[in-house]
VEXGU-364382 format. One record per residue (C-alpha): residue number from 1; residue in one letter; x, z, y. Coordinates in nm, 4 decimals, always signed. Layout:
! VEXGU-364382
+-----+------+----------+----------+----------+
: pos : code :        X :        Z :        Y :
+-----+------+----------+----------+----------+
: NUM :    A :        X :        Z :        Y :
...
+-----+------+----------+----------+----------+
END
This chain:
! VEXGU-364382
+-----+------+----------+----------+----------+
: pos : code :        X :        Z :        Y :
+-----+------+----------+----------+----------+
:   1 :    X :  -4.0222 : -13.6294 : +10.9765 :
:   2 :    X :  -4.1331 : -13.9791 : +10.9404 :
:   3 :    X :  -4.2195 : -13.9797 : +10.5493 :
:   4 :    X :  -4.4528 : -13.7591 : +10.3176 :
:   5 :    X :  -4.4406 : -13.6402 :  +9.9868 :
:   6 :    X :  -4.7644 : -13.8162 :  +9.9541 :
:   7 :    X :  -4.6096 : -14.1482 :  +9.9558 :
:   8 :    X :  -4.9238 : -14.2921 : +10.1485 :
:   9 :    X :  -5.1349 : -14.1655 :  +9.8647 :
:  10 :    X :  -5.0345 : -14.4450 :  +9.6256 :
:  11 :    X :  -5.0905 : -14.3215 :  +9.2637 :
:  12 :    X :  -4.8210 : -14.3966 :  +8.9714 :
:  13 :    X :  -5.0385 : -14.6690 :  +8.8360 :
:  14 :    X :  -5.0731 : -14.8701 :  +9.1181 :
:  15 :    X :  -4.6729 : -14.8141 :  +9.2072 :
:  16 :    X :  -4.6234 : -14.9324 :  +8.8211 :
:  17 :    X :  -4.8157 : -15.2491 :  +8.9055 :
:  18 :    X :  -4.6139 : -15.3636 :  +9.1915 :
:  19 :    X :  -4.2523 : -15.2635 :  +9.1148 :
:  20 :    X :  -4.0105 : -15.5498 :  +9.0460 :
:  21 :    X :  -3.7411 : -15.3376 :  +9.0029 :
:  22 :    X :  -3.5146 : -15.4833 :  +8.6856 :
:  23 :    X :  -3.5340 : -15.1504 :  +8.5477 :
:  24 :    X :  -3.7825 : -14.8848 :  +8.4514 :
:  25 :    X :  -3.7573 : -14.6448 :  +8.7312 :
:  26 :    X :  -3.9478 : -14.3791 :  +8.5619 :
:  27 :    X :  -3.7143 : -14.3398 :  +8.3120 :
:  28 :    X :  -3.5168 : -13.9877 :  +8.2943 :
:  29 :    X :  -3.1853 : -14.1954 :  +8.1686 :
:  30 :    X :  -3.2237 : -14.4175 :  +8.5023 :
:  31 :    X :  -3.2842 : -14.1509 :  +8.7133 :
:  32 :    X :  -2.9736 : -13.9715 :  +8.6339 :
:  33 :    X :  -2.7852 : -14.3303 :  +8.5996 :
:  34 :    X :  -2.8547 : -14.3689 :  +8.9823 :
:  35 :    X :  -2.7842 : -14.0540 :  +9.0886 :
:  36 :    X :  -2.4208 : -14.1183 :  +8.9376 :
:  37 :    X :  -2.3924 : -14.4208 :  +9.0913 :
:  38 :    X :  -2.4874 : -14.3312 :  +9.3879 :
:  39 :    X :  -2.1969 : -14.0805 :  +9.4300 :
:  40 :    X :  -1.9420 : -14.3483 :  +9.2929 :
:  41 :    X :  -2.0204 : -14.6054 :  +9.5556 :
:  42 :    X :  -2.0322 : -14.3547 :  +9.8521 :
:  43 :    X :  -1.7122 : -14.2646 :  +9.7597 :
:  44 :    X :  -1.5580 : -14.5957 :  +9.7386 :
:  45 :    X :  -1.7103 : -14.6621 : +10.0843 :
:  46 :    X :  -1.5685 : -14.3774 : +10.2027 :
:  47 :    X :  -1.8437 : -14.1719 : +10.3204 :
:  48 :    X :  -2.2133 : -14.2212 : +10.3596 :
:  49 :    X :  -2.1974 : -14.3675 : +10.6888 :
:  50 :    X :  -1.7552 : -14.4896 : +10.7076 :
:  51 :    X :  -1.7818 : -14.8365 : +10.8595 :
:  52 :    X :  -2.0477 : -14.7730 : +11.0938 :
:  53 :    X :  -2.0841 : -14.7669 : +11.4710 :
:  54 :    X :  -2.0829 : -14.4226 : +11.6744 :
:  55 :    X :  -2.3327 : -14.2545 : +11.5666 :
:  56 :    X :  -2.3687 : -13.9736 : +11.8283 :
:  57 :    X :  -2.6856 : -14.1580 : +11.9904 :
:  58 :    X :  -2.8767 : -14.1861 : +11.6844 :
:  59 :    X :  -3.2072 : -13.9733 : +11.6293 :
:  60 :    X :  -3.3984 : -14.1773 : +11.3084 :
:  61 :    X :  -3.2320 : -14.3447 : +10.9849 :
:  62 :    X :  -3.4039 : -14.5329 : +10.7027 :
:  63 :    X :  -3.2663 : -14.6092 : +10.4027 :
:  64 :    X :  -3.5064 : -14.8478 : +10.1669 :
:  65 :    X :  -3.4801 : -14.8506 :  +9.7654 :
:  66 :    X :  -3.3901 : -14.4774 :  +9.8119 :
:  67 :    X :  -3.4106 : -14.3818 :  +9.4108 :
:  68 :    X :  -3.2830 : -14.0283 :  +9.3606 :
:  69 :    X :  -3.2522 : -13.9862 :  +9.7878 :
:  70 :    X :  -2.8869 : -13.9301 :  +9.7179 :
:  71 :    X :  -2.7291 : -14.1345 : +10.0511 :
:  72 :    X :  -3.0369 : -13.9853 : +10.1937 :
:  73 :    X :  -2.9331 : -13.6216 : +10.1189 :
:  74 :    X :  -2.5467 : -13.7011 : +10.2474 :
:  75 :    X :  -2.6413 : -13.8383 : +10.5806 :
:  76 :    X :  -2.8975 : -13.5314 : +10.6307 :
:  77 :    X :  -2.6301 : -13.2792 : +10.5155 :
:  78 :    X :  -2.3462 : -13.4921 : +10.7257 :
:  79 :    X :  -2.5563 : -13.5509 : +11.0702 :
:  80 :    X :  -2.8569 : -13.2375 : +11.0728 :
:  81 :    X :  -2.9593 : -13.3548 : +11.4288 :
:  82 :    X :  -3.0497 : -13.7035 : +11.2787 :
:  83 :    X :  -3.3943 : -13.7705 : +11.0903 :
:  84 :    X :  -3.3274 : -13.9464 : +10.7927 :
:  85 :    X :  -3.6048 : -14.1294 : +10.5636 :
:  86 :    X :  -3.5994 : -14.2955 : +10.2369 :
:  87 :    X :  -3.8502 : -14.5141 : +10.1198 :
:  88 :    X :  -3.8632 : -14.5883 :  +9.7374 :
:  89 :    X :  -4.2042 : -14.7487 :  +9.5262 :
:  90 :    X :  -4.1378 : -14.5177 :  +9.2377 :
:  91 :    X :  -4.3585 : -14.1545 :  +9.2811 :
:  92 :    X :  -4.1679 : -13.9974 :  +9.0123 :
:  93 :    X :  -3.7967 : -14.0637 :  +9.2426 :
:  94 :    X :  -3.9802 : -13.9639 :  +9.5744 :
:  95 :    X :  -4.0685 : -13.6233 :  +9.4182 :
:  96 :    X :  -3.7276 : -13.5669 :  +9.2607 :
:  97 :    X :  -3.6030 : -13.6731 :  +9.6373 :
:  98 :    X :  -3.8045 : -13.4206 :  +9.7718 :
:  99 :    X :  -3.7066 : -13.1570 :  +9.5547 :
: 100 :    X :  -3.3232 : -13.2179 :  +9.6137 :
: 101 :    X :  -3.4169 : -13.2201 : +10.0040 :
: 102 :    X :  -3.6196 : -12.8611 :  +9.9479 :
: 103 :    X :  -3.3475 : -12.7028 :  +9.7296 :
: 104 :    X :  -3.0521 : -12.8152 :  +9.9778 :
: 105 :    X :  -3.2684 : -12.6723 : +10.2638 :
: 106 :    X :  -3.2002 : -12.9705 : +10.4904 :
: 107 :    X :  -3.5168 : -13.0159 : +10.6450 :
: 108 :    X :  -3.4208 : -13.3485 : +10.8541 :
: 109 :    X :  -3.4845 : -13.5298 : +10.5322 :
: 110 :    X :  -3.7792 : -13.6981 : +10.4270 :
: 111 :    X :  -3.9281 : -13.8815 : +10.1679 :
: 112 :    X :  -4.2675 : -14.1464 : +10.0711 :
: 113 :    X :  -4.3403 : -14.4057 :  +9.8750 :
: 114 :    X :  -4.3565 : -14.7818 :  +9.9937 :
: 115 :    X :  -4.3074 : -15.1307 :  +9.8606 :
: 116 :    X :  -4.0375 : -15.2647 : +10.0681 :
: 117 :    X :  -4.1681 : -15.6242 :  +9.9634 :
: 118 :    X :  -4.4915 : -15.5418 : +10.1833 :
: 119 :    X :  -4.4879 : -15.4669 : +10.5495 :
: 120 :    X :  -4.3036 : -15.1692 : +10.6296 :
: 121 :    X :  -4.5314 : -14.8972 : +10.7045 :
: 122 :    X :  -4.3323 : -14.7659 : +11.0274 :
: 123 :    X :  -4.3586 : -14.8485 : +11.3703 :
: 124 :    X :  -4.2011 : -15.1400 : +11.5876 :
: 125 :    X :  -3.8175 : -14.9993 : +11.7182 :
: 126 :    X :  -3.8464 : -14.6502 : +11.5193 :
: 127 :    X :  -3.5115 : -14.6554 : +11.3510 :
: 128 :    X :  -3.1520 : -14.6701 : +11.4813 :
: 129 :    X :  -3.0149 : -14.7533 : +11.1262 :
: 130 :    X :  -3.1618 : -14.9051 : +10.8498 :
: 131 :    X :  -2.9823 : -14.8937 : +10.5108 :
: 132 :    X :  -3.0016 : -15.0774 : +10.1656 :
: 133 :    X :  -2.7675 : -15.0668 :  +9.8313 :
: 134 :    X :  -2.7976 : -15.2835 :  +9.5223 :
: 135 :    X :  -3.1360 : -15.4729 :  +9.6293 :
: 136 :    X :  -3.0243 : -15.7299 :  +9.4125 :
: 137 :    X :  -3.1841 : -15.5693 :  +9.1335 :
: 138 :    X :  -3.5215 : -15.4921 :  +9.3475 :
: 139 :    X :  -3.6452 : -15.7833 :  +9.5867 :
: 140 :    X :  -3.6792 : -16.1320 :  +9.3866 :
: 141 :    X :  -3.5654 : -16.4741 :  +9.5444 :
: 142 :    X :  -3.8761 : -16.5670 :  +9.8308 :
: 143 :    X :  -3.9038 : -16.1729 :  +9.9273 :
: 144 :    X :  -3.5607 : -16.1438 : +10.1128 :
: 145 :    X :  -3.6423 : -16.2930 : +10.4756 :
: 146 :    X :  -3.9553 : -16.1195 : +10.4966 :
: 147 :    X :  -3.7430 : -15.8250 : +10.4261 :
: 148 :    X :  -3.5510 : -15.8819 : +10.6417 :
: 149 :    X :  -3.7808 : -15.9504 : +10.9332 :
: 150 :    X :  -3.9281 : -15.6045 : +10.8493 :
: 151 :    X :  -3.6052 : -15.4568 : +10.9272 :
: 152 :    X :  -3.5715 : -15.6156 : +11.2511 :
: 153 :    X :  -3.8859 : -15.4823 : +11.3181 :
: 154 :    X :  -3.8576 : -15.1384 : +11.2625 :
: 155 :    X :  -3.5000 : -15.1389 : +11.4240 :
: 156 :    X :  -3.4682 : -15.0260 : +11.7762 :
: 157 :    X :  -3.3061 : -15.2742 : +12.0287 :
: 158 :    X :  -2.9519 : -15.2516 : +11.8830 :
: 159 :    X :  -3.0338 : -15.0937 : +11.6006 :
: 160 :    X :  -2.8059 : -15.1597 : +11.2919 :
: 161 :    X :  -2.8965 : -15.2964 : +10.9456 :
: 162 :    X :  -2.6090 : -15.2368 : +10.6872 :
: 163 :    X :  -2.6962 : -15.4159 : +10.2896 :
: 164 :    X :  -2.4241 : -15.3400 : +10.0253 :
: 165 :    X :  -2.4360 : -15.5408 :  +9.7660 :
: 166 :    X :  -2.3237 : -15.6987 :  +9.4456 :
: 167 :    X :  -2.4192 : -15.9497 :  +9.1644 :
: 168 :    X :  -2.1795 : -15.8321 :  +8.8541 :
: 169 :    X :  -2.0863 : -15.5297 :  +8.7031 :
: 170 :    X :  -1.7225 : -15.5813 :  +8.7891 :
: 171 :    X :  -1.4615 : -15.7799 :  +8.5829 :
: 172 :    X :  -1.2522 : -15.6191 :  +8.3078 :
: 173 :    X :  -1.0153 : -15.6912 :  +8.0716 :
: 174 :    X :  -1.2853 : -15.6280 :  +7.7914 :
: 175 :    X :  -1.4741 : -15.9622 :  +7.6591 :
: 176 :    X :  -1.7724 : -15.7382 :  +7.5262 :
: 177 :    X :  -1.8179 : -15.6607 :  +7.8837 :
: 178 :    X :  -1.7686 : -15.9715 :  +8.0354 :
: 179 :    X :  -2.0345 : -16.1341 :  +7.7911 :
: 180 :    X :  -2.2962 : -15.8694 :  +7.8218 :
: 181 :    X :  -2.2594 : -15.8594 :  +8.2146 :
: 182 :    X :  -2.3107 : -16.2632 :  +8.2268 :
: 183 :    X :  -2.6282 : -16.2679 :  +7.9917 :
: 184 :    X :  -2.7606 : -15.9366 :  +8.1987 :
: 185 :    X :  -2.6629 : -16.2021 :  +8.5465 :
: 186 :    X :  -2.8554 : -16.5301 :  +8.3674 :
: 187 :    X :  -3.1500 : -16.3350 :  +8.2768 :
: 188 :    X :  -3.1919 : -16.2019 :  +8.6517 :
: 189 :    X :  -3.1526 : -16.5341 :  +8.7224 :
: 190 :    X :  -3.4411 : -16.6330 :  +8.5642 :
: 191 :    X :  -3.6639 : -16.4120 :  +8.6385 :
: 192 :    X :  -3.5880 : -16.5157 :  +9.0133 :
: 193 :    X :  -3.3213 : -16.2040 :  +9.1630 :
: 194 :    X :  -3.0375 : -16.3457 :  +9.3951 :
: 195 :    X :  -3.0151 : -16.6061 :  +9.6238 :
: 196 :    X :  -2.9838 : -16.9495 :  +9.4626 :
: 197 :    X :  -3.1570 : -17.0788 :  +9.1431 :
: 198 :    X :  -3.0001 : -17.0551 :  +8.8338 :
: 199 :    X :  -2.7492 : -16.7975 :  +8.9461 :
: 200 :    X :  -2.7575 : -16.4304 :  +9.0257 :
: 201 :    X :  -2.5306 : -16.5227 :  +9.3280 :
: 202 :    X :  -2.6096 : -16.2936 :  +9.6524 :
: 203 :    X :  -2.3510 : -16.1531 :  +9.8538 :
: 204 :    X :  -2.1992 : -16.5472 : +10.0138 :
: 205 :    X :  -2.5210 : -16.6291 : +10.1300 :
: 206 :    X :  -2.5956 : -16.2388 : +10.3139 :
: 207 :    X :  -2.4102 : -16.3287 : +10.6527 :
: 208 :    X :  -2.5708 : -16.6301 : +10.6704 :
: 209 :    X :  -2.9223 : -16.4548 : +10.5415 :
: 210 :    X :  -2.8920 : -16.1749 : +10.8531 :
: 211 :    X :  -2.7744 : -16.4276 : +11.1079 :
: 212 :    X :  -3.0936 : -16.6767 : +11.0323 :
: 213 :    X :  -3.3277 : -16.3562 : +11.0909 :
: 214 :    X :  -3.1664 : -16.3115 : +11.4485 :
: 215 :    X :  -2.8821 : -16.0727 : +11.3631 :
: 216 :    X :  -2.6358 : -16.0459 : +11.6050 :
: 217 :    X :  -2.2476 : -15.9429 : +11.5526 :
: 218 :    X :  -2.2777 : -16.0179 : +11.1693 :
: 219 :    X :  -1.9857 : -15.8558 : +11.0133 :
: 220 :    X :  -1.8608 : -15.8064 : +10.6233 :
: 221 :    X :  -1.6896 : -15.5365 : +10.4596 :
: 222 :    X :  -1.5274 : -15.5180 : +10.0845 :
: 223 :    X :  -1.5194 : -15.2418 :  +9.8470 :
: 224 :    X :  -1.3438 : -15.1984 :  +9.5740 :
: 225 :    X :  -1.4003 : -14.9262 :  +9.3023 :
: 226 :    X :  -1.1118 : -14.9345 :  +8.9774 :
: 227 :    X :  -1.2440 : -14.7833 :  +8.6651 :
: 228 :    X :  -0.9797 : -14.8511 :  +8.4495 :
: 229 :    X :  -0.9226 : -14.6621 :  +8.1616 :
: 230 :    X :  -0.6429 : -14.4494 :  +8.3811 :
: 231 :    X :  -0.8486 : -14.4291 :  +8.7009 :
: 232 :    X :  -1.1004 : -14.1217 :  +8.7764 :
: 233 :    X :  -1.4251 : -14.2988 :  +8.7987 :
: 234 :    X :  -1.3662 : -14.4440 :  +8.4613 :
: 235 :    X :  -1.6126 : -14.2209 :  +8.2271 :
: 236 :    X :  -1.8479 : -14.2624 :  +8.5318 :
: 237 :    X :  -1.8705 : -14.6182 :  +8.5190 :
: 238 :    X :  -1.8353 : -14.5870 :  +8.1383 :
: 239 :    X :  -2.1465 : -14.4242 :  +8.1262 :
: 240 :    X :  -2.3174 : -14.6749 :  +8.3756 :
: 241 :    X :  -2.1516 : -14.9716 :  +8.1852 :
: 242 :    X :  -2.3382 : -14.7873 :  +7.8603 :
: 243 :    X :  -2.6742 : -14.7496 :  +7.9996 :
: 244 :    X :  -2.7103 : -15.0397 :  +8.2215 :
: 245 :    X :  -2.6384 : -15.3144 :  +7.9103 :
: 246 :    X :  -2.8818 : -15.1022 :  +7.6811 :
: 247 :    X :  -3.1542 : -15.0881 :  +7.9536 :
: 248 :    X :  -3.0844 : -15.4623 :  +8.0039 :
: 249 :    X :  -3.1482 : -15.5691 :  +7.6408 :
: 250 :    X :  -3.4901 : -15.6120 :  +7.6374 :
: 251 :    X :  -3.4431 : -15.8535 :  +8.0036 :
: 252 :    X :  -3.1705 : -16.0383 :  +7.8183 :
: 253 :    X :  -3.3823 : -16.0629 :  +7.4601 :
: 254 :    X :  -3.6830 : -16.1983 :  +7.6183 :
: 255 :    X :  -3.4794 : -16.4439 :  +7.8022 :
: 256 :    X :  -3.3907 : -16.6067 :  +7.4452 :
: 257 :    X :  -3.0439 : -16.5916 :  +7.5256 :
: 258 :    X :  -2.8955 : -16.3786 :  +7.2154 :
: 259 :    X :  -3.0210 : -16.1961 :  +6.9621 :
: 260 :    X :  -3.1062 : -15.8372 :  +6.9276 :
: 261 :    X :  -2.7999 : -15.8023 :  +6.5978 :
: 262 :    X :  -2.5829 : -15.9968 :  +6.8668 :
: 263 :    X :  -2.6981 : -15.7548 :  +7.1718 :
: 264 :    X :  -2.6237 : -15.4546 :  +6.9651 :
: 265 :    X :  -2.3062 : -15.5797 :  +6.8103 :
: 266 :    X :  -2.1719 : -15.6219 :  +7.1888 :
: 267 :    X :  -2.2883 : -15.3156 :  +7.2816 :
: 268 :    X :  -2.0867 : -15.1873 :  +7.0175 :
: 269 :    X :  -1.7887 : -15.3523 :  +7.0653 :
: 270 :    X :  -1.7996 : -15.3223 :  +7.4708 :
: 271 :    X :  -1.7788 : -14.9103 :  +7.4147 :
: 272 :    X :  -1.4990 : -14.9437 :  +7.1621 :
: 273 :    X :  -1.3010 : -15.1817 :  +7.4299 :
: 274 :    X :  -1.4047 : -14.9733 :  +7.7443 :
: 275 :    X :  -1.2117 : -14.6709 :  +7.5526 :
: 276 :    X :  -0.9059 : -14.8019 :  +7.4603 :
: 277 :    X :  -0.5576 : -14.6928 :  +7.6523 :
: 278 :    X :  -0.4824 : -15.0439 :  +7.8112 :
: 279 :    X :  -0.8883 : -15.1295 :  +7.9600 :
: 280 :    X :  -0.9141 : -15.2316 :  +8.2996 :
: 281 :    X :  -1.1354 : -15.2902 :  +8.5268 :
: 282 :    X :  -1.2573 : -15.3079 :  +8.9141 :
: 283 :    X :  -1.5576 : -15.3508 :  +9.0815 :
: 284 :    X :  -1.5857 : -15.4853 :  +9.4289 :
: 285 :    X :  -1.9218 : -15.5151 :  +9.6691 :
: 286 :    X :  -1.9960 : -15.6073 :  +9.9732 :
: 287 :    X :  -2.1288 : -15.4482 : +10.2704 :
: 288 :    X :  -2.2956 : -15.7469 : +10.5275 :
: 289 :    X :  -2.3673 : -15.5666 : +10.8871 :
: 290 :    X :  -2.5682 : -15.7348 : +11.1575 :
: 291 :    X :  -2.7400 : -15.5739 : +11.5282 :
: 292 :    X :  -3.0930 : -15.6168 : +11.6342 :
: 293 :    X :  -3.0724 : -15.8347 : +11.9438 :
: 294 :    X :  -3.4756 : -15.6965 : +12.0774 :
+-----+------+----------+----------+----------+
END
């Protein structure tokens, strides 16, 4: 077990004062928005770990940004001779993680707190995996090759670092959507997420990002997840859609880039599209792979 429940003894307060995550991640609605996310993109990927190397050598995964512990709870349940961690900066997701873990009975996974902007709090070479979805929304601009040097760090000598990733909602056939998804992408922007100023851009510049940090065999894979109106994950991603833009209002508002009447009016109008018989929509994200040459 490489995690506690303690989370290194960090209290609420001083987690509160060092998140950067875009969202409040002690709020119930995010909580459970996550946790249905989570399962969406597994399954689009196939599996917890599809696209990876053998794994039959492995003893110790990490996955950072962990929320909920849901890929956590899949690898433990999939692989029970592995030790799996996840690492998140919000107390009130740790504990939820560990309750999962304690109700599942699967006692190869464990849980702490850490700011994954800060040195990683794990020894040199401890982990044969480390995994990350959706960062976009957690590390800002000038925190990504530290990052990333952490994760060479931890990984063992030809250890694996896997980042899926995104920088839209998906693209649809509804213009509410469209419009609330590019003011939710400028306001990021601003506030300094993804990898170029001025744009929320990310996943072109990963292969090149894990290649300058001494990644070796840097490799890309593409997922694809349709919610249309006829496909099953669309009241999933419905709700998501519904939840993200509202949680994103007060980002977008303080950005000056629309009014609250406009913001609401959108909102509106997005719901009303996303239900009728002839929406569509797809999602695709990218998974950027690299090995630790040490």
């Amino acid at each position: 077990m490489y995690v506690r429940s303690t989370g290194y003894e960090r209290s609420l307060q001083d987690a509160a004062m060092q998140n950067s995550y875009v969202f409040d991640p002690e709020s119930p609605a995010e909580l459970a928005r996550l946790i249905n996310q989570d399962r969406l993109i597994t399954s689009a990927m196939g599996g917890p770990l599809a696209g990876l190397p053998d794994t039959s050598s492995w003893n110790a995964i990490l996955d950072v940004a962990c929320g909920p512990g849901s890929w956590v709870l899949d690898v433990a349940f999939e692989q029970p001779d592995i030790e799996v961690a996840g690492v998140d900066l919000c107390l009130s997701m740790v504990e939820y993680a560990w309750a999962r873990a304690r109700s599942q009975y699967l006692s190869n996974a464990s849980f702490g707190v850490m700011d994954i902007a800060q040195p990683l709090d794990f020894s040199d070479a401890t982990f044969d995996l480390v995994n990350a979805r959706f960062l976009i929304g957690v590390l800002q601009r000038d925190a990504w090759q530290p990052f990333l040097s952490e994760c060479r760090r931890v990984l063992k000598p030809g250890g694996v670092l896997r980042l899926t990733e995104t920088e839209n909602m998906g693209f649809t056939n509804s213009p509410a959507f469209q419009r609330l998804s590019s003011l939710g992408a400028q306001a990021m922007a601003r506030l300094g997420y993804g990898l170029a100023p001025d744009t929320l851009l990310l996943t072109p510049f990963l292969p090149e990002l894990l290649q300058q940090a001494g990644f070796l065999h840097v490799q890309t894979q593409y997922h694809t997840l349709d919610f249309s109106r006829t496909a099953n994950a669309w009241f999933d991603q419905f709700s998501n859609a519904i939840l993200i833009t509202l949680q994103a209002q007060p980002m977008i508002r303080e950005q000056c880039l629309i009014s609250q009447e406009e913001l609401e009016q959108l909102h509106s109008q997005m719901q009303v599209e996303m239900q009728q018989a002839t929406f569509r929509g797809t999602w695709t994200f990218m998974s950027a792979l690299g090995v630790n040459a040490r």
